[in-house]
C-alpha positions, 0 to 999 in steps of 0.5 A: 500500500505504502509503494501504491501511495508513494507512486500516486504521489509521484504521479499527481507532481507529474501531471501537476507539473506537465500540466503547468508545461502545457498551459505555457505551450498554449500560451505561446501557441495563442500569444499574439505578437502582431496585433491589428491595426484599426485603419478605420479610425485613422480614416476620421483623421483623415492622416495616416500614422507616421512610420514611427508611430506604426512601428512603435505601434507594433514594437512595443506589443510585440517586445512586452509579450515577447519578454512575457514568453521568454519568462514563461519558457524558462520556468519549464526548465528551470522548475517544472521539468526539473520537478519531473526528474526530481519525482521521478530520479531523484536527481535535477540534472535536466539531462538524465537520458532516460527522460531524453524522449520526454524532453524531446516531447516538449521541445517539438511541443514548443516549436510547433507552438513558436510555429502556430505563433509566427504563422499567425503573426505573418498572416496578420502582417499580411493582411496590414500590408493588402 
């Protein structure tokens, strides 16, 4: 009963934390870095924006949710996957290669979540220029 209990435990902190991994892959999956431009209330003004003012615009969404991101991304490794070994191994080194096919497993996740983002971002960006 004892071994039974210890394994549910190990399990809960593991799914506890690749939960918390999944919800930061999905974070950066939905993040928009370029967001929209309203054209239509410039239209009352009659004056387009000034070059600085459309790249600022941009720029600074773009750099606070970026830096969000980052954050994000480095508690994956720093604690959670961490975490996972410690349950599992007992060790921290995030390079035991026993986990190595789990680490692969969310460093495509976070790919194809940075993928998703710069997709969206590229066909927001198109849809501005047309």
């Amino acid at each position: 009963m004892r071994a039974i209990n210890e394994f549910r435990d190990v399990k809960k902190k593991v799914a506890k934390s690749a939960g918390m991994i999944e919800d930061i892959v999905k974070s950066v999956e939905d993040a928009v870095v370029l967001r929209e431009y309203d054209f239509e209330s410039r239209k009352e003004n009659i004056q387009l924006p000034s070059v600085m003012e459309f790249y600022n615009y941009f720029e600074e969404h773009m750099k606070k949710n970026i830096e969000e991101l980052v954050e994000k991304y480095k508690l994956i490794g720093d604690n959670f996957l961490r975490n996972i070994e410690e349950s599992i191994l007992n060790s921290s080194t995030k390079n035991a290669k026993i986990m190595k096919d789990y680490y692969y497993y969310w460093e495509r996740r976070v790919y194809n979540a940075l993928v998703k983002m710069i997709l969206r971002a590229l066909l927001t960006f198109k849809n501005l220029i047309q």
